[in-house]
DRENPA-3360 file (N, C-alpha, C; in nm, 2 decimals, always signed):
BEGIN
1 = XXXXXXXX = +0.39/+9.22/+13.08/+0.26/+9.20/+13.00/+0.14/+9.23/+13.09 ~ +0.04/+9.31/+13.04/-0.06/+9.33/+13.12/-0.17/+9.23/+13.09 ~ -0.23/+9.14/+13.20/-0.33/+9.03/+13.19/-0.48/+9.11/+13.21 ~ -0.60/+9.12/+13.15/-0.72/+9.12/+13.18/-0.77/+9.01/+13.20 ~ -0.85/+8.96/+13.28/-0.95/+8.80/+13.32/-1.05/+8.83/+13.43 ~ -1.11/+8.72/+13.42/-1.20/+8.65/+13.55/-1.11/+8.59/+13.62 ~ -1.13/+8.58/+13.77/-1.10/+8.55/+13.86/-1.21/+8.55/+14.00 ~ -1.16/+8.42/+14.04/-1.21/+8.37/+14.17/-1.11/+8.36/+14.25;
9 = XXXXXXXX = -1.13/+8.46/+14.39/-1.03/+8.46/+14.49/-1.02/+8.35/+14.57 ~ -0.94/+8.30/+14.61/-0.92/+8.20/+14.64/-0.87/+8.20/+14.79 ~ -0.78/+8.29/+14.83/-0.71/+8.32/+14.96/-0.67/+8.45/+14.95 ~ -0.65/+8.51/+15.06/-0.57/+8.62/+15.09/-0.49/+8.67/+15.21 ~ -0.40/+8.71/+15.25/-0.30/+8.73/+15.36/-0.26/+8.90/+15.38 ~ -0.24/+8.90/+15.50/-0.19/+9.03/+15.49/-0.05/+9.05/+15.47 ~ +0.03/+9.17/+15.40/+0.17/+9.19/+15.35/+0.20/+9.35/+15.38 ~ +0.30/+9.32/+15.50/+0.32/+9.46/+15.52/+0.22/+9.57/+15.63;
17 = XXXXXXXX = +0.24/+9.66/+15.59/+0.15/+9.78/+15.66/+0.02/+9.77/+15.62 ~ -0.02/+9.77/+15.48/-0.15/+9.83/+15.44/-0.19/+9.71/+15.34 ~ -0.10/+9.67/+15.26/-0.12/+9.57/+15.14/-0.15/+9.39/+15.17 ~ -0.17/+9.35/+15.09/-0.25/+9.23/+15.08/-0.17/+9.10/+14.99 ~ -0.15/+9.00/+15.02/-0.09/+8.91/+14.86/-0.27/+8.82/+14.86 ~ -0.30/+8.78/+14.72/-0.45/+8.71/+14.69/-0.36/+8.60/+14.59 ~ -0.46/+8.44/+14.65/-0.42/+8.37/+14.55/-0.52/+8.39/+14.49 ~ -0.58/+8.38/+14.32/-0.69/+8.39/+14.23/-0.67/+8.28/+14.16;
25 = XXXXXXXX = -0.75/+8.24/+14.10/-0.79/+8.13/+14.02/-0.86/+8.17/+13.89 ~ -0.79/+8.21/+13.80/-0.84/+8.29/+13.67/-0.86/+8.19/+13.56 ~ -0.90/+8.29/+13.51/-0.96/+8.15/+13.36/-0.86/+8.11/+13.24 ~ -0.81/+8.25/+13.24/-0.70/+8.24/+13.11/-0.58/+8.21/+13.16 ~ -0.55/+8.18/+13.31/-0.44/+8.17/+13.32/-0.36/+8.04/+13.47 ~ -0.47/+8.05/+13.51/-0.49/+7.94/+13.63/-0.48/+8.01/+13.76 ~ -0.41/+7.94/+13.83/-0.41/+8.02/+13.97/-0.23/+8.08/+13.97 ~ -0.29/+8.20/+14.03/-0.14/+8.26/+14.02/-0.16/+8.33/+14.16;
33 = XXXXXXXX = -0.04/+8.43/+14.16/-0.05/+8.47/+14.33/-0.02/+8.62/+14.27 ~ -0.07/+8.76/+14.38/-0.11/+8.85/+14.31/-0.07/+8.98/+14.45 ~ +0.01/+9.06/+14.44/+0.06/+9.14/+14.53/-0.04/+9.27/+14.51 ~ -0.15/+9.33/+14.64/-0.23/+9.41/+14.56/-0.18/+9.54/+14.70 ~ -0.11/+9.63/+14.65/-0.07/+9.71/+14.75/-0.15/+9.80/+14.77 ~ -0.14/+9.86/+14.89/-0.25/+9.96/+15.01/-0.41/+9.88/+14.99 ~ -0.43/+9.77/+14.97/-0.51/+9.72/+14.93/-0.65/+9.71/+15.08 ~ -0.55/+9.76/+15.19/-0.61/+9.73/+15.34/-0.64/+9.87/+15.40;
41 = XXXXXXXX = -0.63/+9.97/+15.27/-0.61/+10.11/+15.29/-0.77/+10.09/+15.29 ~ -0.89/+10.19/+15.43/-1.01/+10.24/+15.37/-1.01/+10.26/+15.23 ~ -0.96/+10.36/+15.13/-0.97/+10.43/+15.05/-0.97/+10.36/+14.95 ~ -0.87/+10.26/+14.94/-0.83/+10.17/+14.83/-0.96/+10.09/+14.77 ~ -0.96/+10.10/+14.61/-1.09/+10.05/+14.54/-1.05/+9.88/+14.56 ~ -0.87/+9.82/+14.57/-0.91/+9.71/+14.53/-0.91/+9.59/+14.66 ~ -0.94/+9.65/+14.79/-1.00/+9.60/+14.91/-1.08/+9.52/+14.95 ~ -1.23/+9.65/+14.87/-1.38/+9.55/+14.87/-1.44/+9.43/+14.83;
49 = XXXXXXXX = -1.33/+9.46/+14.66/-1.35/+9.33/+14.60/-1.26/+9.19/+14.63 ~ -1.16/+9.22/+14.67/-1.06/+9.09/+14.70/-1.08/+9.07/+14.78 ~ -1.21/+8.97/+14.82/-1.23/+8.94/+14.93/-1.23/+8.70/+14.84 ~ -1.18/+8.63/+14.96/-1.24/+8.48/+14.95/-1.38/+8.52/+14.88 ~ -1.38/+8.39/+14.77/-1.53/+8.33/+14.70/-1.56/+8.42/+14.62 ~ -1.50/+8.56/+14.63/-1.54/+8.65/+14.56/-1.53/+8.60/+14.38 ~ -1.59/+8.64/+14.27/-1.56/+8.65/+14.14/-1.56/+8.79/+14.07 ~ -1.42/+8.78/+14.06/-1.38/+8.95/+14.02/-1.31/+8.92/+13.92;
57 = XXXXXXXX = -1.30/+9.09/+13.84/-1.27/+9.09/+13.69/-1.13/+9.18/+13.74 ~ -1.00/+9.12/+13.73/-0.87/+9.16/+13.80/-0.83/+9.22/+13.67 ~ -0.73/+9.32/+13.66/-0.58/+9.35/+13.58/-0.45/+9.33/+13.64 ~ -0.34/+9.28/+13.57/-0.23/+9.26/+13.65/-0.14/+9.30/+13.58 ~ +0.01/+9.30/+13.65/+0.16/+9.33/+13.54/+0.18/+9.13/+13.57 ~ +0.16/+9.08/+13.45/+0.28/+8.97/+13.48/+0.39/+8.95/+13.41 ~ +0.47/+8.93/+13.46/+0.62/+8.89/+13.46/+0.63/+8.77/+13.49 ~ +0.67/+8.67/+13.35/+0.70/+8.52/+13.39/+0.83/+8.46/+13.44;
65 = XXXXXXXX = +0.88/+8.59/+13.56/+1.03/+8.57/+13.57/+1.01/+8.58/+13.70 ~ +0.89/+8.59/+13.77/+0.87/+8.65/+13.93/+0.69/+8.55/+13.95 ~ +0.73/+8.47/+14.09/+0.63/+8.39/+14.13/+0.50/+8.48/+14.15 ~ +0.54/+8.63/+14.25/+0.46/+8.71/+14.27/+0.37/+8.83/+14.16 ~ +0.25/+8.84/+14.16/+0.24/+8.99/+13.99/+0.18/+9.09/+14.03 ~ +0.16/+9.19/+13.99/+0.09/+9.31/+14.07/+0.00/+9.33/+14.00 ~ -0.08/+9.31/+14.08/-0.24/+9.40/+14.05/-0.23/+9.51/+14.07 ~ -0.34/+9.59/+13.97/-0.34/+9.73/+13.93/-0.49/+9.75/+13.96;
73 = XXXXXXXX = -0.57/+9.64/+13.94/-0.73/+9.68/+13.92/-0.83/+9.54/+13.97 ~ -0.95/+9.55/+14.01/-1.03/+9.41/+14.10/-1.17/+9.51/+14.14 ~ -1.24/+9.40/+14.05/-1.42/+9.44/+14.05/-1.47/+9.37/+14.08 ~ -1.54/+9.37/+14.14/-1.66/+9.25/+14.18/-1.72/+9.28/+14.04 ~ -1.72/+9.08/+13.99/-1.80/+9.04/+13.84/-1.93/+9.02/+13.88 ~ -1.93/+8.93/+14.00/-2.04/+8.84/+14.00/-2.05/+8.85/+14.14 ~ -2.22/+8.86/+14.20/-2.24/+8.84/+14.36/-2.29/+8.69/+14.38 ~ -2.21/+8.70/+14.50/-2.30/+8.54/+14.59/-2.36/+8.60/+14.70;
81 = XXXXXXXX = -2.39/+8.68/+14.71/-2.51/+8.73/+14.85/-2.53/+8.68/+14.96 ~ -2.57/+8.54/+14.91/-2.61/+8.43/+15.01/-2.50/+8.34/+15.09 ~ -2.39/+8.43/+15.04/-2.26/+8.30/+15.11/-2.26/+8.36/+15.26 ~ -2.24/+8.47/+15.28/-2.19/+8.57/+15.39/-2.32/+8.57/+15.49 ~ -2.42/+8.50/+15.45/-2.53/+8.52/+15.61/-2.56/+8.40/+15.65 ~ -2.50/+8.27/+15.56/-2.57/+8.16/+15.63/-2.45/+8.07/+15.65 ~ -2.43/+7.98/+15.78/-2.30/+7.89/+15.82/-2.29/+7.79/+15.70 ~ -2.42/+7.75/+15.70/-2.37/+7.60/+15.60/-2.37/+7.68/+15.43;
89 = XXXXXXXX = -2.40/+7.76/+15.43/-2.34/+7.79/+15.26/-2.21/+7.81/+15.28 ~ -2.16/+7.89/+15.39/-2.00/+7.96/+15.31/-1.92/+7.84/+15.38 ~ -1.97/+7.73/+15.46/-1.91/+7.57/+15.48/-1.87/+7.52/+15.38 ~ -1.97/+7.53/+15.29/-1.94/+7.48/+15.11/-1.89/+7.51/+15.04 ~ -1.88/+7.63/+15.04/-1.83/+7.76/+14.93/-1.68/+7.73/+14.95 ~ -1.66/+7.79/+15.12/-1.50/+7.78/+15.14/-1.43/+7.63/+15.12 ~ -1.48/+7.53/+15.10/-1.43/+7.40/+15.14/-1.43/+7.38/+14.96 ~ -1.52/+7.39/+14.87/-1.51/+7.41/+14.71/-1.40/+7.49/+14.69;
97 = XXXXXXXX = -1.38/+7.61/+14.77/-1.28/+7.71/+14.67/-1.14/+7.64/+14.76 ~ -1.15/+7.59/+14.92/-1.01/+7.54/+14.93/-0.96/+7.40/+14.85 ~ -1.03/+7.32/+14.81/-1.04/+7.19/+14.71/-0.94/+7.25/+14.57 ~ -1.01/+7.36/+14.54/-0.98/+7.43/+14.38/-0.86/+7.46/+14.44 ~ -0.80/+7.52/+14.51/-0.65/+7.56/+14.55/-0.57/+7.49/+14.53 ~ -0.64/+7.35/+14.64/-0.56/+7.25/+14.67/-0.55/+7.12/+14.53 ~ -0.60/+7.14/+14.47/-0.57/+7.07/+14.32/-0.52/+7.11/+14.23 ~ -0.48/+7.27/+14.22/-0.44/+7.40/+14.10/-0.31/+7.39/+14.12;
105 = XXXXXXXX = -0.23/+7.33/+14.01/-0.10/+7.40/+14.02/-0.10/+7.51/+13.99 ~ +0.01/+7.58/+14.02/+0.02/+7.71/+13.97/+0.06/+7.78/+13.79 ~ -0.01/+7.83/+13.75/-0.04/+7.90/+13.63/-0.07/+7.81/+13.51 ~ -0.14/+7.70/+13.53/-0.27/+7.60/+13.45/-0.35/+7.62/+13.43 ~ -0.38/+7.71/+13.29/-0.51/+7.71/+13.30/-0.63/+7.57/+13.29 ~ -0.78/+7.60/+13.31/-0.86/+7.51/+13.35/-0.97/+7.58/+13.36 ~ -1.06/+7.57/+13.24/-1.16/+7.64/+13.23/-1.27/+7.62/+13.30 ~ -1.28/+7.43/+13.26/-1.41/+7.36/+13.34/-1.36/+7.33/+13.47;
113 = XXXXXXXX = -1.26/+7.39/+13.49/-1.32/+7.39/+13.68/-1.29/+7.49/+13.70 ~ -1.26/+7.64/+13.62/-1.32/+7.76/+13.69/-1.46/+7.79/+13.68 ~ -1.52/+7.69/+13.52/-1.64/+7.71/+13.54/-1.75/+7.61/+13.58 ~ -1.67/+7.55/+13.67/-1.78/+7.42/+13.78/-1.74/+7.53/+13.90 ~ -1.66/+7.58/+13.94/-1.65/+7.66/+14.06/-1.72/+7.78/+14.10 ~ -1.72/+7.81/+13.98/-1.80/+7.97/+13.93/-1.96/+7.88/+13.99 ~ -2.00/+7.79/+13.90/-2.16/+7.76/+13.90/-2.18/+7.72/+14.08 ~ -2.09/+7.66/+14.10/-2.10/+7.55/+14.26/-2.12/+7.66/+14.32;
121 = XXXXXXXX = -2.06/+7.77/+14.33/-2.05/+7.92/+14.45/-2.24/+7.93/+14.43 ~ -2.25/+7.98/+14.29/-2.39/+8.06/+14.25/-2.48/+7.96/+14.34 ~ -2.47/+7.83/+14.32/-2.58/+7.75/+14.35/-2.60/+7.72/+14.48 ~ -2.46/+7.77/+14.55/-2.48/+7.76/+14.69/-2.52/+7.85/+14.79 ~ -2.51/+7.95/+14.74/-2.53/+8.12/+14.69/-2.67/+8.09/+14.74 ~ -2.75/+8.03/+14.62/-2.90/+8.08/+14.60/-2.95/+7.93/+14.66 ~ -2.90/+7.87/+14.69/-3.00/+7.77/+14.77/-3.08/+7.81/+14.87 ~ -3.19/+7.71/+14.86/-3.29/+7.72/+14.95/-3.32/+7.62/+15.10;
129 = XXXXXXXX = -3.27/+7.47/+15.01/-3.27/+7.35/+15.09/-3.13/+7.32/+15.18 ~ -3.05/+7.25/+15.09/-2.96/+7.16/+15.13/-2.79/+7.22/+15.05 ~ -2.79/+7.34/+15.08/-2.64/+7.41/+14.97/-2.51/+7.30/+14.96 ~ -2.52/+7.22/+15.06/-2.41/+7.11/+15.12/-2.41/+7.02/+15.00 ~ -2.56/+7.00/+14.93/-2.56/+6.89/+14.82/-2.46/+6.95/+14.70 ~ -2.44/+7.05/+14.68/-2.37/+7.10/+14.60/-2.25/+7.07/+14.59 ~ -2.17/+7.10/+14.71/-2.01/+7.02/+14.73/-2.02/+6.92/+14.70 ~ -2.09/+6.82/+14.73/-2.07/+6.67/+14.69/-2.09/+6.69/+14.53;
137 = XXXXXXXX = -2.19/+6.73/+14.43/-2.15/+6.77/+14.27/-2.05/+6.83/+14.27 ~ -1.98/+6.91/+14.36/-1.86/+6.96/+14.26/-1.78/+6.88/+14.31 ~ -1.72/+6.76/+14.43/-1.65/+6.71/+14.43/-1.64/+6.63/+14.36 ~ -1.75/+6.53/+14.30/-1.75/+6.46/+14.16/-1.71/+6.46/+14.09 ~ -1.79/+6.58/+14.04/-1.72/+6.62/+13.87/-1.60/+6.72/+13.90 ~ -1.53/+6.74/+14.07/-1.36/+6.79/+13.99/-1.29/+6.64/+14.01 ~ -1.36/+6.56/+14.05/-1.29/+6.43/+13.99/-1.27/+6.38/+13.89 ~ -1.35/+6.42/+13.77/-1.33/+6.42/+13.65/-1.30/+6.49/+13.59;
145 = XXXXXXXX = -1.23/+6.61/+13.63/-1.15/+6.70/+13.55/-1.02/+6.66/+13.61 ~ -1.00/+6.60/+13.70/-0.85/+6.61/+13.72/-0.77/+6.42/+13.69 ~ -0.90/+6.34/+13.61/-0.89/+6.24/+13.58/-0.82/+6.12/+13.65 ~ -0.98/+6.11/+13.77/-1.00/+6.03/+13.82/-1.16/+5.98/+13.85 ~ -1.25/+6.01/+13.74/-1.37/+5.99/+13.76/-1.39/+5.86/+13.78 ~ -1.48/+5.85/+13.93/-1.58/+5.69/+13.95/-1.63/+5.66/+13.83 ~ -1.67/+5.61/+13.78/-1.82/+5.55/+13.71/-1.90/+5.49/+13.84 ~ -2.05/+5.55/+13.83/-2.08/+5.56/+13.96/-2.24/+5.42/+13.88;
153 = XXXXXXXX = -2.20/+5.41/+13.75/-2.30/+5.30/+13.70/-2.25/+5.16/+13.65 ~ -2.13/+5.17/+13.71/-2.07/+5.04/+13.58/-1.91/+5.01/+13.68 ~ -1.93/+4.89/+13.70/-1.79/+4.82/+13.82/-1.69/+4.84/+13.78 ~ -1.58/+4.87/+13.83/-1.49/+4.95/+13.78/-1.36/+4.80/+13.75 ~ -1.42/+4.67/+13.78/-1.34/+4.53/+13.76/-1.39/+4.47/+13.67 ~ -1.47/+4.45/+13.66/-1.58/+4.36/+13.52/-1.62/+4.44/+13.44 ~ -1.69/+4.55/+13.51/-1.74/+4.70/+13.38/-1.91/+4.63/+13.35 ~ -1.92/+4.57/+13.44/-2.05/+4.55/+13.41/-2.14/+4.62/+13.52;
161 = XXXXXXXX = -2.28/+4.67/+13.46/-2.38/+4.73/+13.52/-2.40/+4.75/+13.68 ~ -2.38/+4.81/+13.71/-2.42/+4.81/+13.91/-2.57/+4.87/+13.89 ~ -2.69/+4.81/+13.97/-2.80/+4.88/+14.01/-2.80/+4.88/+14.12 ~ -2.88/+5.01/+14.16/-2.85/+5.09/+14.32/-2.89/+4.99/+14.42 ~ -3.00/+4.94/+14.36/-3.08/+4.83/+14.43/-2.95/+4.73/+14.51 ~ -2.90/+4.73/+14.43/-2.77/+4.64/+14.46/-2.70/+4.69/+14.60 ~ -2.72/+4.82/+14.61/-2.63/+4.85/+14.75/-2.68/+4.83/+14.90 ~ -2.56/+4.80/+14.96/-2.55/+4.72/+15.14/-2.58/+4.58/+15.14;
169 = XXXXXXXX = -2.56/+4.51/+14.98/-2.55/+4.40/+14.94/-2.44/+4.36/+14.89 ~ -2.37/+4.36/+14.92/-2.20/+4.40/+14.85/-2.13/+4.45/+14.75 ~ -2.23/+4.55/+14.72/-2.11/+4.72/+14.64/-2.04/+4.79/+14.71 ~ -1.96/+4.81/+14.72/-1.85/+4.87/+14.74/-1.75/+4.97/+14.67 ~ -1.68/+5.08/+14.76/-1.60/+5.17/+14.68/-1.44/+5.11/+14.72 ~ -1.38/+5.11/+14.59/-1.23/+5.09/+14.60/-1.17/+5.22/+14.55 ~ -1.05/+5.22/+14.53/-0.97/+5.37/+14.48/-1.00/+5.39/+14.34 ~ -1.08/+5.28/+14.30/-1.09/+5.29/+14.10/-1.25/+5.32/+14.06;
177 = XXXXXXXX = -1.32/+5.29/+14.16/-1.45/+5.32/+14.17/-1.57/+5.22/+14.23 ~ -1.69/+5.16/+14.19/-1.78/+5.10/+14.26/-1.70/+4.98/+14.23 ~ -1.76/+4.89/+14.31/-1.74/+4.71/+14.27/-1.87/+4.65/+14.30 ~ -1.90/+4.59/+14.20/-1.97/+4.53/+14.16/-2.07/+4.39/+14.30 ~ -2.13/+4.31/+14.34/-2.11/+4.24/+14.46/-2.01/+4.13/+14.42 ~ -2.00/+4.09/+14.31/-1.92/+4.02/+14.30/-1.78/+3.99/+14.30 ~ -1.76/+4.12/+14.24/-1.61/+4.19/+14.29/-1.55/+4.24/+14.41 ~ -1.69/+4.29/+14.50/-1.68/+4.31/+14.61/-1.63/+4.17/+14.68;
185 = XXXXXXXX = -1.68/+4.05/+14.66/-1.67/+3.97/+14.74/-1.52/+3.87/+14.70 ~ -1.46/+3.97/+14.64/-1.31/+3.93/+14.63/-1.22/+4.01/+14.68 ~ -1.31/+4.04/+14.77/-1.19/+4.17/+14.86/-1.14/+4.23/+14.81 ~ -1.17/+4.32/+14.71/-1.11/+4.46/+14.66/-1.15/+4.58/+14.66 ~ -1.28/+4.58/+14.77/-1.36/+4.69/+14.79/-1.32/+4.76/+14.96 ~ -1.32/+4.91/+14.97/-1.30/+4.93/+15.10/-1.43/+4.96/+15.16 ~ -1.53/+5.02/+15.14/-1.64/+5.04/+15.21/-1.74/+5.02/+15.15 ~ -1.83/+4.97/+15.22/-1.98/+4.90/+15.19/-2.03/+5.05/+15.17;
193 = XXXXXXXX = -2.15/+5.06/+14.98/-2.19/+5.15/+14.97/-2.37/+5.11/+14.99 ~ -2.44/+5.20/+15.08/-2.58/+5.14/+15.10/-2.65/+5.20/+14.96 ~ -2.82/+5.11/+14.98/-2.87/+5.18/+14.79/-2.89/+5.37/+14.81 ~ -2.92/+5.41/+14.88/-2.93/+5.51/+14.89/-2.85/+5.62/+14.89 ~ -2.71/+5.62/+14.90/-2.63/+5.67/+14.87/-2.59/+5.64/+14.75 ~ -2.57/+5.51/+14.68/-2.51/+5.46/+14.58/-2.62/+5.58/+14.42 ~ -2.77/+5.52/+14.54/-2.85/+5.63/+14.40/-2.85/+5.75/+14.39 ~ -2.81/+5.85/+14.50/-2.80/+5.96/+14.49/-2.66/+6.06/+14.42;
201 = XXXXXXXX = -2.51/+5.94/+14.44/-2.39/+5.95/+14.40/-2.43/+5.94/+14.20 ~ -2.48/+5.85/+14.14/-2.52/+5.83/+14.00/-2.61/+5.93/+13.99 ~ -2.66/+5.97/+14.07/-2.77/+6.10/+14.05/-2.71/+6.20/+14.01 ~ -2.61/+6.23/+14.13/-2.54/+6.36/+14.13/-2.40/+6.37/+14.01 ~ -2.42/+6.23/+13.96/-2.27/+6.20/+13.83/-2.36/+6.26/+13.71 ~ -2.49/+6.26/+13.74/-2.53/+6.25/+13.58/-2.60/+6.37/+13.57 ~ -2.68/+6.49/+13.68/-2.71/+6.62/+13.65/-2.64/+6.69/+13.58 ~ -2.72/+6.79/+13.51/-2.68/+6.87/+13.47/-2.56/+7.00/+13.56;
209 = XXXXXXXX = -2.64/+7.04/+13.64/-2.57/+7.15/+13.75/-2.55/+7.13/+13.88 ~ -2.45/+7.21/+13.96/-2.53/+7.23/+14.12/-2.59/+7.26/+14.14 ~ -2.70/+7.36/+14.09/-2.77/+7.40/+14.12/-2.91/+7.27/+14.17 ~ -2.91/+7.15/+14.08/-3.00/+7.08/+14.10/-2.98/+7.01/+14.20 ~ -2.87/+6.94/+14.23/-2.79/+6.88/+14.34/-2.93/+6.94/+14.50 ~ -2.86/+7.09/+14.46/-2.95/+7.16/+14.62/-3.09/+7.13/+14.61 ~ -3.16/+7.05/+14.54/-3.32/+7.05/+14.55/-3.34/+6.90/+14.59 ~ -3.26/+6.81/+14.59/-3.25/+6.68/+14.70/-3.26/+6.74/+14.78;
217 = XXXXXXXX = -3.37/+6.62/+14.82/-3.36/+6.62/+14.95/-3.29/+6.51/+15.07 ~ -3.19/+6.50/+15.14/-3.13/+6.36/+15.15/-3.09/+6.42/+15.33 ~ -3.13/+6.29/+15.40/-3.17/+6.34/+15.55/-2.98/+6.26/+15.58 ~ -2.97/+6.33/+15.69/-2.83/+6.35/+15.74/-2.74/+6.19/+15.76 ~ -2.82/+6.09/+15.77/-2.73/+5.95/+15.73/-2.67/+6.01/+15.62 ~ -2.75/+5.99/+15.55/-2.70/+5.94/+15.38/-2.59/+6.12/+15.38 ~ -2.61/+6.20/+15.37/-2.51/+6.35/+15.38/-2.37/+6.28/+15.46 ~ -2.43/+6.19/+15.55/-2.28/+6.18/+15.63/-2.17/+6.10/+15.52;
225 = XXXXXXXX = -2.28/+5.99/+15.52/-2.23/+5.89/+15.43/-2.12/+5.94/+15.26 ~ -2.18/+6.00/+15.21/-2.19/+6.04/+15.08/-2.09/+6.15/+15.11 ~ -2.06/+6.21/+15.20/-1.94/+6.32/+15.24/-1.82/+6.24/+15.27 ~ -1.83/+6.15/+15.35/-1.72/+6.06/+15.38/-1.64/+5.97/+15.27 ~ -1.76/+5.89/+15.16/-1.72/+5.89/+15.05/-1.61/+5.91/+14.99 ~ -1.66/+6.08/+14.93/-1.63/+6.14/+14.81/-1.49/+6.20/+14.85 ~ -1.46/+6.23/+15.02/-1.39/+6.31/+15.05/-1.25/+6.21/+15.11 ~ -1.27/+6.07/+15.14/-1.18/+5.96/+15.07/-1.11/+5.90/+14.98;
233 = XXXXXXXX = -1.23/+5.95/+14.86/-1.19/+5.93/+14.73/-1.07/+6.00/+14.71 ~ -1.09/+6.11/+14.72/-1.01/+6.28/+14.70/-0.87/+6.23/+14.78 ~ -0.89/+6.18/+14.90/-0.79/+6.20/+14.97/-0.64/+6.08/+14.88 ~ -0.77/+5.99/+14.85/-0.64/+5.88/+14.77/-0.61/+5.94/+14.67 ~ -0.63/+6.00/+14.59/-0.60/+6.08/+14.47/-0.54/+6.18/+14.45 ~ -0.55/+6.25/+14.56/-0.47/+6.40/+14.55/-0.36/+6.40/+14.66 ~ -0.24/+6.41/+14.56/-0.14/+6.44/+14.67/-0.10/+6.55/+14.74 ~ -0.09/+6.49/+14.88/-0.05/+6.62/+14.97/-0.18/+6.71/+15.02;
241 = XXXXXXXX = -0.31/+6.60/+14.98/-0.47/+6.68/+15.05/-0.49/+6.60/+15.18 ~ -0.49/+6.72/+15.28/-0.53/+6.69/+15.37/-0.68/+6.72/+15.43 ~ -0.67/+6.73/+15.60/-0.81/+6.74/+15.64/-0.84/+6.92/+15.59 ~ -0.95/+6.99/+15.52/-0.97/+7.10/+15.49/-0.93/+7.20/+15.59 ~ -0.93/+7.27/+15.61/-0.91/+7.42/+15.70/-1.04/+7.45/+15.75 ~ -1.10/+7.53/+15.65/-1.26/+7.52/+15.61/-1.34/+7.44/+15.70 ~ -1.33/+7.33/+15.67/-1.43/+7.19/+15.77/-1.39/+7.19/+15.89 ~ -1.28/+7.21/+15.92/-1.23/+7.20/+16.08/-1.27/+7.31/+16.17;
249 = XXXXXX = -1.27/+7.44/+16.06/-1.31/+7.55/+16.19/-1.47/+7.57/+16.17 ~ -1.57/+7.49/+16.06/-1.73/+7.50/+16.01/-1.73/+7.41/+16.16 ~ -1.68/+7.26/+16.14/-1.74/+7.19/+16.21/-1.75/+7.23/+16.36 ~ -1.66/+7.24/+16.41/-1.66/+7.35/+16.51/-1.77/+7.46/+16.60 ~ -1.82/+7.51/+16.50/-1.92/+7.61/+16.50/-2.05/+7.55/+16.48 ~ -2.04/+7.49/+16.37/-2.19/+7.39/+16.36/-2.20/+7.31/+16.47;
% end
């Protein structure tokens, strides 16, 4: 069967002499794995575009009888411009697109988080300020696509109201979400959340896009804070995620 879609590249390896295998992350079909031969050839059209982060418009043969499918065809859909010149965009980009890997089973589709993935690249793309605020929106909300969303306004033991004001007064994050101070003070919370984080985490639950995420401005406490978080959170919830690839060789360099 021949597949037409969107796709976001997700990884790629070299196979052979000249050819390539790409994991993609497509919309009609989820993430699948994709054999694209002579693909390392100068000449070859589908080289340029299969590149990581990229969003390209693929053709494939698939065969639901073979883990591997061949690509025939790969266009750059969409540019990020801005990923490729600056360290801390493509920090985010690659640590967003290794997250999406690392939570995709294979051939699920998942629209709203090809299309939180698609928006998080753009926005990280075109940022001006802080592109890093972005990953923390899209680690959020793929928390709620993969149904384990915080409630980042309401204690996740009583369900009654948390105000930010309330934080580094005993709110707290557990594996189910905020706690309340009074639930906190029953020992069911793992880390003290301060107000400043607590208001920018409800901030970033309740925008609209990434794109707006990048126009905070939040000085490197609270970024540390707020990354350690969310990327905790992840860790209790997703089986088999470990420390990123991505972050180990950014931090490094940063």
């Amino acid at each position: 069967m021949i597949v037409k879609s969107e796709a976001i590249v997700l990884r790629t390896m070299k196979y052979r002499e000249s050819s390539r295998i790409a994991t993609l992350f497509t919309k009609e079909i989820g993430k699948i794995s994709v054999l694209a031969k002579g693909a390392r050839d100068g000449k070859s059209r589908l080289g340029g575009a299969l590149q990581p982060m990229n969003h390209v418009g693929v053709l494939f043969y698939r065969k639901e009888s073979r883990d591997l499918q061949l690509l025939t065809q790969c266009d750059l859909a969409r540019s990020f411009p801005g990923l490729s010149s600056d360290l801390d965009k493509m920090a985010a980009a690659m640590a967003a697109v290794e997250l999406t890997d690392a939570v995709s089973p294979p051939e699920e589709p998942n629209g709203r988080l090809f299309d939180l993935l698609s928006s998080t690249l753009d926005a990280v793309s075109r940022a001006t300020k802080q592109p890093g605020n972005a990953l923390y929106y899209f680690e959020l909300h793929l928390l709620g696509i993969i149904g384990f969303r915080p409630d980042m306004r309401v204690c996740a033991v009583c369900r009654k109201p948390v105000d930010p004001r309330a934080g580094g007064s005993g709110v707290h994050m557990s594996p189910n979400g905020i706690l309340c101070p009074v639930c906190s003070g029953k020992g069911l919370g793992l880390e003290t959340l301060s107000p400043a984080v607590l208001a920018v985490l409800q901030r970033l639950q309740e925008t609209g896009d990434p794109a707006s995420a990048t126009r905070m401005v939040l000085n490197t406490r609270v970024r540390g804070e707020i990354a350690g978080v969310l990327r905790r959170f992840l860790l209790g919830h997703v089986e088999g995620l470990r420390t990123l690839r991505s972050e180990t060789v950014f931090s490094s360099i940063l």
